[in-house]
Structure formats: C-alpha cells, structure tokens
C-alpha positions as CSV (number, residue, x, y, z in Angstrom):
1,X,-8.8,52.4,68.5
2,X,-7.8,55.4,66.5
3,X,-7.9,58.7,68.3
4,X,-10.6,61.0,66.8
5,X,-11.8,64.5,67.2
6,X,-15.3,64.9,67.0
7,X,-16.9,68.5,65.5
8,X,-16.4,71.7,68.6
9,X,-18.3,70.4,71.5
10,X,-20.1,67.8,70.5
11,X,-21.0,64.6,72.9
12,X,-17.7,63.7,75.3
13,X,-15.2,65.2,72.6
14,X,-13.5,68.3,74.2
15,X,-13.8,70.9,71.9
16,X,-11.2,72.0,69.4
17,X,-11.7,75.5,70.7
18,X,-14.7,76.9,73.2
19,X,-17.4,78.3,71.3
20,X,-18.7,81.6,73.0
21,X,-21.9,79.9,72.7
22,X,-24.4,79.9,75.9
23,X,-27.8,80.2,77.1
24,X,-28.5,82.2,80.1
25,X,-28.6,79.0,83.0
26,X,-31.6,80.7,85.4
27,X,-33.7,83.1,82.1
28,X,-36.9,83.2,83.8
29,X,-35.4,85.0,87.2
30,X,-32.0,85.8,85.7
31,X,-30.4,88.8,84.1
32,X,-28.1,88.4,81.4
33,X,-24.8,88.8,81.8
34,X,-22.6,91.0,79.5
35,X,-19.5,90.0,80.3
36,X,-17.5,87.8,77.8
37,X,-17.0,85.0,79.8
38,X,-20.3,84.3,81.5
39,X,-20.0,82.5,85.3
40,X,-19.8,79.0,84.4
41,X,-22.8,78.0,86.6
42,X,-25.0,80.2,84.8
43,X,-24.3,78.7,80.9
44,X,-25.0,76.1,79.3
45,X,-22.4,74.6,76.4
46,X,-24.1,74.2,73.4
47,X,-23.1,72.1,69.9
48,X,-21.6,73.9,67.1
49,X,-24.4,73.3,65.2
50,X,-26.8,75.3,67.7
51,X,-28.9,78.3,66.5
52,X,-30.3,80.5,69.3
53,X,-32.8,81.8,66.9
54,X,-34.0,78.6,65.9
55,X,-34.0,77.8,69.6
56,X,-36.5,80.9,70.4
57,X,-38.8,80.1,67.4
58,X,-39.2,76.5,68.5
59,X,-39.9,77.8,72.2
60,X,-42.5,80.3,70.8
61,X,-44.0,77.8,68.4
62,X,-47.5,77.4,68.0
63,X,-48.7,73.7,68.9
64,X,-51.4,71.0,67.8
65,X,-53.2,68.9,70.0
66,X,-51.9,65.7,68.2
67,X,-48.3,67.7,68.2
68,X,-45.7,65.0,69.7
69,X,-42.0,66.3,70.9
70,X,-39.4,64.1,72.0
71,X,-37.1,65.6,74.1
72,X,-34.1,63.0,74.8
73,X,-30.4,63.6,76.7
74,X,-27.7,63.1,75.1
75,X,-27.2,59.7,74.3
76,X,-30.1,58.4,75.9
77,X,-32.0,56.8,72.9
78,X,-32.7,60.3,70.3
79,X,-32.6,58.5,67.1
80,X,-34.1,54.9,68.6
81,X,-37.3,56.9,69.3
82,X,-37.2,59.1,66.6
83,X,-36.9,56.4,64.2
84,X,-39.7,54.6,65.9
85,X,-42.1,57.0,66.2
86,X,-41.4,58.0,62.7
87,X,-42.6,54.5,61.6
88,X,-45.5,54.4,64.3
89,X,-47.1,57.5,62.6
90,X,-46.7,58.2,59.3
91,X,-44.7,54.8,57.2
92,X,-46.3,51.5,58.7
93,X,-50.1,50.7,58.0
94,X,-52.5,48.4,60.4
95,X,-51.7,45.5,57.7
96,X,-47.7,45.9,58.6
97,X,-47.2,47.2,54.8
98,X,-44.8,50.8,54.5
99,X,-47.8,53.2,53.0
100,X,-47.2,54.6,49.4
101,X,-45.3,57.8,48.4
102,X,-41.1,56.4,49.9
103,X,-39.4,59.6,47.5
104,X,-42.3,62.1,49.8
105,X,-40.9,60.3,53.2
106,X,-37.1,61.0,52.1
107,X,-37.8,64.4,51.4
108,X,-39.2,65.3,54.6
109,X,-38.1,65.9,58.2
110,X,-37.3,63.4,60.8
111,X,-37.6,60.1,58.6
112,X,-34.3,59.4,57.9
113,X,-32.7,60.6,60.6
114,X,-33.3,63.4,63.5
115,X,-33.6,66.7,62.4
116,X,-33.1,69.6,65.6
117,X,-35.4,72.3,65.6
118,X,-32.5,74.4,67.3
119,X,-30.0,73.4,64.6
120,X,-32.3,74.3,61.1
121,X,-32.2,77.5,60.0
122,X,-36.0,79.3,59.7
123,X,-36.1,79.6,56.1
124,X,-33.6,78.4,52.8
125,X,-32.3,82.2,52.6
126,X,-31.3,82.3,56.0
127,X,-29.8,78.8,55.4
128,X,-28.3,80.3,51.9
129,X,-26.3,83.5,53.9
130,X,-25.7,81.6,57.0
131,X,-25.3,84.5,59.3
132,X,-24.3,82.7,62.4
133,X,-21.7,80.8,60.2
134,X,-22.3,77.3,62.0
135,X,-21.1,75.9,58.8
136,X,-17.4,77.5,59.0
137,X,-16.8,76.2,62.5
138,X,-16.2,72.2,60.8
139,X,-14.6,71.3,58.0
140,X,-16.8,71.5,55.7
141,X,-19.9,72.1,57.6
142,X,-23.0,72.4,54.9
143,X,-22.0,68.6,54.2
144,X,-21.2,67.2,57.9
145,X,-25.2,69.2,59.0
146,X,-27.0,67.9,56.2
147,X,-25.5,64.3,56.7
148,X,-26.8,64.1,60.2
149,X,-29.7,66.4,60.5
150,X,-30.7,66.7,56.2
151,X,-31.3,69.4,54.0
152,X,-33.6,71.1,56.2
153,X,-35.0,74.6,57.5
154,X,-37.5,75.3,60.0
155,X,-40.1,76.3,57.5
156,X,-40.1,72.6,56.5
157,X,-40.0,70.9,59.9
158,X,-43.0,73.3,60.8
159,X,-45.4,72.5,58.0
160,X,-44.8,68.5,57.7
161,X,-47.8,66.9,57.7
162,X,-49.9,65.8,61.2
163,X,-49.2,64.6,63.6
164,X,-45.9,66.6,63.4
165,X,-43.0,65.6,65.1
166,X,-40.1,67.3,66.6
167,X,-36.9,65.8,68.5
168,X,-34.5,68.1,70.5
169,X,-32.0,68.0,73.1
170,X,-33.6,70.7,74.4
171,X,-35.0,70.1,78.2
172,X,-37.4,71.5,80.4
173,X,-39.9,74.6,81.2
174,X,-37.3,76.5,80.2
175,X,-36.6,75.6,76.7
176,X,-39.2,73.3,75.1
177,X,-42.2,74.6,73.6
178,X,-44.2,77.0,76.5
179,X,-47.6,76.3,74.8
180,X,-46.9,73.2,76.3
181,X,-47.6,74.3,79.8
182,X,-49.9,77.1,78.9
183,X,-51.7,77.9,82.6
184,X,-48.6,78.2,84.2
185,X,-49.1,81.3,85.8
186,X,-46.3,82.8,88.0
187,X,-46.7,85.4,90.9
188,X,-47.8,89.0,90.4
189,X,-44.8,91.3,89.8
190,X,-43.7,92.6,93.6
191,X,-42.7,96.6,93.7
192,X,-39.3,96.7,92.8
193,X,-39.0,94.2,90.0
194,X,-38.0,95.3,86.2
195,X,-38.7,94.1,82.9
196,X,-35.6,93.4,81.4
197,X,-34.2,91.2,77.9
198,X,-33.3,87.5,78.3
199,X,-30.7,86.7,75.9
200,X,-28.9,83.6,73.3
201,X,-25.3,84.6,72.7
202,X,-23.1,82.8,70.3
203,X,-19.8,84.0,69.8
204,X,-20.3,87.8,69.5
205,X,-23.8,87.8,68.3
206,X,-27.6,88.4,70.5
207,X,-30.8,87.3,70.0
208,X,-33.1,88.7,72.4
209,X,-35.4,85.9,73.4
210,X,-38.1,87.5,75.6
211,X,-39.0,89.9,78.6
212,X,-38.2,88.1,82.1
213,X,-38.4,90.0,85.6
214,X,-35.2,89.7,87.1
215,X,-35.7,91.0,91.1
216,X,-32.8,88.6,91.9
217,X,-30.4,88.5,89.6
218,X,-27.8,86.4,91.3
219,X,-31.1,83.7,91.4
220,X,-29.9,80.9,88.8
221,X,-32.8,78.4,88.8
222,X,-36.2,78.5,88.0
223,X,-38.4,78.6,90.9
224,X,-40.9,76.1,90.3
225,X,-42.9,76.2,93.7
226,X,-44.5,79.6,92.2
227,X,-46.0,77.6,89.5
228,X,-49.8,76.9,89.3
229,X,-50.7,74.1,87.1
230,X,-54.0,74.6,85.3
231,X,-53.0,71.9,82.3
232,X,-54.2,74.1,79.5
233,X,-51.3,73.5,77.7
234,X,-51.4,71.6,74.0
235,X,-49.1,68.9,72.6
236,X,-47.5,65.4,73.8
237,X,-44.1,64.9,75.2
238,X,-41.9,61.7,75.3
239,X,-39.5,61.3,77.5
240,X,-36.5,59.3,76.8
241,X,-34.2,58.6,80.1
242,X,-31.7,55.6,80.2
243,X,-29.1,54.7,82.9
244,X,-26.6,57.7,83.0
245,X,-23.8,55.5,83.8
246,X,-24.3,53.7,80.6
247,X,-24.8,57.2,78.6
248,X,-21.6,58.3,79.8
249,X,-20.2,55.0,78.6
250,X,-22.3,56.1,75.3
251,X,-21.0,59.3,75.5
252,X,-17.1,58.5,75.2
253,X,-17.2,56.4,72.5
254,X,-19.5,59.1,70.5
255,X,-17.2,59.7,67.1
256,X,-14.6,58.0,68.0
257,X,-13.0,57.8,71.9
258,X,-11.9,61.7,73.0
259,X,-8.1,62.8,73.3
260,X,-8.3,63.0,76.5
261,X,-9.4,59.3,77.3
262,X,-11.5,58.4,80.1
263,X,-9.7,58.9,83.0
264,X,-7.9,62.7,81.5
265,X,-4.1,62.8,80.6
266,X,-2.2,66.3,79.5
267,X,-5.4,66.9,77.0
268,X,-7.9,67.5,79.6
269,X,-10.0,66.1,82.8
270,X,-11.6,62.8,80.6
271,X,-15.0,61.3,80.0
272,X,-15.5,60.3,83.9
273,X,-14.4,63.6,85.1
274,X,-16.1,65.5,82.7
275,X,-19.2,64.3,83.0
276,X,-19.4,64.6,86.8
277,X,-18.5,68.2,87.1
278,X,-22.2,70.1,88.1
279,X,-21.4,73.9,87.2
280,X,-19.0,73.8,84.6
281,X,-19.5,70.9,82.8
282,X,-18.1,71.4,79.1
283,X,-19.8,68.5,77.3
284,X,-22.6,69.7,74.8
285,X,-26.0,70.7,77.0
286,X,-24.1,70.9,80.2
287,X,-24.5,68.7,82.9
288,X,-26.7,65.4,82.9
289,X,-27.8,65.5,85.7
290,X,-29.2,68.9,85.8
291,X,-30.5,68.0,82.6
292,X,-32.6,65.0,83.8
293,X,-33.7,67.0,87.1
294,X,-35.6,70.1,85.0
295,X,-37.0,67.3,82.5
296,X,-38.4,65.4,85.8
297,X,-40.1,68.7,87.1
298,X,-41.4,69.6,83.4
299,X,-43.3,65.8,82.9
300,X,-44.3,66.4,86.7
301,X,-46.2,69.3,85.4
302,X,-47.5,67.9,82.8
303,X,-48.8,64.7,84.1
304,X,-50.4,66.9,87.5
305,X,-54.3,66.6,86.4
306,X,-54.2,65.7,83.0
307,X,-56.3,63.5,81.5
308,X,-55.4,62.2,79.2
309,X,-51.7,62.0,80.0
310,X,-49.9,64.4,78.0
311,X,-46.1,63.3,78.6
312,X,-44.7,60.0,79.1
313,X,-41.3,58.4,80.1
314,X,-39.7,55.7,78.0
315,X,-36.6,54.2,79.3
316,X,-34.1,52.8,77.1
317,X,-33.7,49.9,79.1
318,X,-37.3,48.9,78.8
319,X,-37.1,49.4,74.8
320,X,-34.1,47.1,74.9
321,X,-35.6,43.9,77.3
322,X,-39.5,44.5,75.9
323,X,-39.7,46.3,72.3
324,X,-43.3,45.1,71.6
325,X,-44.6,46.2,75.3
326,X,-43.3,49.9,74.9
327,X,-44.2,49.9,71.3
328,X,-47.7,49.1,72.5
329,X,-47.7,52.1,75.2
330,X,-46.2,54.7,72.6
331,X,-48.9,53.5,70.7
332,X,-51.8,54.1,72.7
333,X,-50.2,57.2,74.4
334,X,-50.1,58.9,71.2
335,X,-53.9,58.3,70.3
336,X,-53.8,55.6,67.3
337,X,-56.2,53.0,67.2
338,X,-55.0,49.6,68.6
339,X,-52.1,48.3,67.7
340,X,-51.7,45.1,65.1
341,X,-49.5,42.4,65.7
342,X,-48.7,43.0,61.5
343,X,-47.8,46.6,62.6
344,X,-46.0,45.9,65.7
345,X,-43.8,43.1,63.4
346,X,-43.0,45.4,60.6
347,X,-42.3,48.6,63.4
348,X,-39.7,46.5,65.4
349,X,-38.0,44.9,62.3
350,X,-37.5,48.2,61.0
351,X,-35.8,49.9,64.4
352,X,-33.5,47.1,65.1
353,X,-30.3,48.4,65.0
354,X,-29.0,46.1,61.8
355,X,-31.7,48.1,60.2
356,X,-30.9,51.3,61.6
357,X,-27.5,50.7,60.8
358,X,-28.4,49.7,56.9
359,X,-27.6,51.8,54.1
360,X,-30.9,52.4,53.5
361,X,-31.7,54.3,56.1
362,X,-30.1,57.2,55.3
363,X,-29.4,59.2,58.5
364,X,-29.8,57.3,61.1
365,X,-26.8,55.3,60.5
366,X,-24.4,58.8,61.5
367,X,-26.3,58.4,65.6
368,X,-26.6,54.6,65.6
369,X,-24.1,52.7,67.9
370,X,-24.4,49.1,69.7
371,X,-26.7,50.5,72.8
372,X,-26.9,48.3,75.3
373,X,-27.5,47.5,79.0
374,X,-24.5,47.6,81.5
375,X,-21.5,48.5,79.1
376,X,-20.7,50.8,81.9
377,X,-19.3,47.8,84.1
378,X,-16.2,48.2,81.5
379,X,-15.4,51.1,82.3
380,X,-16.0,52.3,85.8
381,X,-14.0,51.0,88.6
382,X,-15.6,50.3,92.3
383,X,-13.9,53.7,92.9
384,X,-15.2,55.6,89.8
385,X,-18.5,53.5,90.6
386,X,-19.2,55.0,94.4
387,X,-18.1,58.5,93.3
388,X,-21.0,58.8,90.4
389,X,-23.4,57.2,92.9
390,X,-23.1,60.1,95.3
391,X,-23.1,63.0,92.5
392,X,-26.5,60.9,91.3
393,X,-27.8,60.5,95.0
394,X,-27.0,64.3,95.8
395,X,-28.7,65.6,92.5
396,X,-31.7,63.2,91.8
C-alpha cells in the first residue's frame, strides 16, 4: 500500500508536527502547569480538530433524562453505534419503514456521520472567525471537518430533537458530562488546600475550565475512593469497548498505514510501540489503556444502585457474532417499547458495513473500515503478543 499521512495527530499517524494541544492528565487534584512543554504523564494528546471550549461546554452541559452519550475509544466501534443508535431512535418505525422528513435527517447532527461535541464550534460566528484556527492546521481544513464531522456547531448538536444524542472520544469522570454523576460528592476541603484554575491549552491559547483544589499538586489521578455515589445524576451512557489488540490493528491502517510502519524505522517508534507506551503515548487521547481504565470506574459508578441501569457496555465483538441480540439490549436499555422483528430487519440492513460504506450514507463512509474479529493475529508476533499481554495484565 501507498504511504499516507493522516491530518496532525490523528489515530496511529505520527503527527506532522506536535500540537501544543493538552488537557491537564490529574484536573480534579492537579495544578496546571505553565510551562511550555507539560510533563508528558500529566497530558493528554488531542486531534487537530479538538476545541477545549467546546470540550468545557459539553462537560458543563445541561442533561435530559432520555439524554443518551456514547463515549467510544478510538477505533473501538464510534460510527457502528452511532449509526445504529441513530436509526434505533429517530429513522426506523415499529413497521421497519424510514419515518418521513429524509432532507430534516441530513440536516441534522449525528445522522450521517458522527459529529464531536469537542470538535464543533458553539455557535456559526465562532465557526465563521475560527479563533483557535483548527482549520489552518490541514490542508484545507473547513472541507476535511465538515466531511467527517458536517456543517455543524454546538448550538445545533444541543437543540436536536429528543432523545438527543452525543458521541465523543471523550472518557471518564473527568471529561464526559458531570450532570451525569451528579451526587458525587468529594471530601470537605482540609486546612491548607487552595482554590485554583484548571486549564485546556492549545497551542498558546487558555480556556479556564473550572475551580479544582489542588493540596497535592504532584497528585496526577483522580482519587476515586473519596467518591460517594448517591446516583442522582441524569442521562444514559453506552459504552463501546472491543479487543485492544484488534483496535491497534484498527488503529494502523486508520488513513492509510503510518510512516513509520508498525514495528518503527528512522520516522519514529511504530504502531506497536506507540501504542504501548503508558505516559507519553503520542497517538490522539493518549494511552488506551488508561483510557479504558477511567471509562471502567465511570460505568462502575454509574451502574452502583441505579435502577434503572443508566450505562451499559457493548462490545464490538458481540455486535459482530450477534447483531439482533445487542440490537435488542440497546433497545430496551434506552427505554423504547419492544422491539419488532420489521424494525430489527430494516436497523441491521441499514448498519451493515456495505451500507455504511454506500454513497448514500454520507459521512459515515470517511470512519468505516472492514472491522472484524482477530485481524490482530496478522500482525503481532508471539513476541509482540506476550509483551501487550503484560502492559494489559499490569493496567486492567
């Protein structure tokens, strides 16, 4: 295959050049730093396309009970399950017919592709000026955004109609929406601990986020065991994990294969290397395994007491060997009446990949690739194999 070099930072392409672009790794008991070059253990790489703003405002936002989020790691199944819970909510009817009003479902968020919360600016003016400039740091960048996330702002992906639905990348307590897990109360402030402000940074320019104590500065995780859970929160999250072995496989073929391989040569460290690397990992939202560590502890809080269930875990190996079974769970899990076999039919026709892939799906088709169960095997060697094992086994 052709080399190619995907956009700065995005899936296992090194970048073209490092975006000053972090998030501070421990914000709840961490002080930001101010140094230009934050310790890599306490950052987070983000895509080019990332707006800490738009980060913040989705954090902040205000949620609905019947409010569903899909956080997903990279790779991992994003635009599978956005596609299909796009289709269970709002574009299939009980008699397996698309409901009236196809130019309305174009023109809004999420049904045609993913569209980020953390990569649409708030309103069109902001969008219009661009004052982060995410669109000067690809070639032309208004065109490559809108063709994978559409001519969106945040206004938009706020007011579409309920059940709303938001995909993200983002992970955790510390980034998804906190009215989430509203009742999470943390220890009274001991004598001796400031207020002082969290921080986004991207290349030269702050947005404070919110007031954190910071007792402990050199403290870079969250500590969860202060937590208690009271489940007051509002709002549904799925979960979407899949092997990691096969995401990294995912991973390096994202845009075409990276420059430097999968093993590394003179261009840098490779997919395999890359990917294992716990504190400095440069791929877009840092390390994996990290990643599916604070999304364990966040559905572990959401699932302590509730009732109903408020989160739930789809892997993408279950949505590859039994479609109608997890179309059936989604389905009850996000509070529609029973499922029809005429419904089920037209919802998996219409997320198989040949349909995904179609040129009538509009944006899906940028995300889509073959998927798949065990394409890993092609890759690793027994070597490559027992080293990931014990990263996995140490971490998780």
């Amino acid at each position: 295959q052709p080399v190619k070099m995907a956009p700065p930072n995005t899936g296992s392409n090194p970048p073209l050049y490092r975006l000053r672009t972090h998030v501070p790794s421990g914000s709840r008991t961490t002080s930001p730093t101010t140094t230009s070059s934050p310790p890599a253990a306490r950052t987070i790489p983000l895509p080019w396309w990332f707006l800490p703003p738009s980060a913040h405002r989705f954090q902040t936002l205000p949620l609905h009970p019947d409010d569903v989020i899909i956080s997903s790691g990279i790779k991992m199944g994003t635009t599978w399950m956005n596609r299909i819970l796009s289709l269970l909510l709002h574009e299939v009817g009980d008699d397996g017919a698309f409901l009236p009003d196809p130019v309305q479902r174009d023109d809004l968020p999420n049904r045609r592709g993913q569209t980020y919360p953390e990569a649409c600016y708030a309103t069109r003016a902001l969008r219009s000026r661009d004052p982060f400039g995410i669109f000067s740091r690809v070639p032309d960048g208004r065109t490559a955004h809108a063709a994978v996330f559409g001519d969106f702002v945040g206004e938009e992906l706020e007011g579409q109609p309920r059940p709303r639905m938001f995909a993200t990348h983002l992970f955790g307590r510390r980034f998804l929406p906190e009215r989430l897990f509203d009742g999470w109360e943390e220890e009274e402030e001991e004598e001796g601990e400031e207020e002082e402000e969290s921080a986004w940074s991207c290349e030269g320019v702050e947005w404070k986020r919110r007031k954190v104590r910071t007792k402990e500065c050199q403290t870079a995780t969250p500590n969860y065991d202060r937590a208690r859970p009271s489940n007051s929160g509002t709002g549904k999250l799925v979960l979407v994990l899949r092997n990691a072995k096969d995401a990294l496989s995912s991973l390096h073929h994202f845009r075409g294969l990276p420059q430097d391989g999968w093993s590394g040569n003179r261009h840098g460290p490779g997919s395999f290397r890359r990917f294992l690397l716990l504190d400095d990992c440069p791929n877009a939202m840092g390390c994996a395994f990290s990643w599916i560590k604070e999304s364990d502890e966040a559905v572990e809080a959401l699932l302590d007491g509730a009732s109903p269930p408020r989160a739930l875990v789809v892997y993408y190996e279950a949505l590859v060997r039994d479609l109608p079974g997890q179309l059936r769970r989604l389905h009850s899990f996000l509070g529609l009446p029973p499922l029809t076999d005429a419904k089920l039919s037209a919802v998996r026709s219409a997320c198989s990949l040949s349909s995904m892939s179609g040129s009538s799906t509009g944006r899906f088709r940028q995300t889509t690739r073959k998927g798949g169960i065990g394409d890993w095997k092609r890759h690793f060697d027994d070597g490559q194999s027992r080293e990931f094992d014990a990263v996995f086994n140490r971490v998780l």
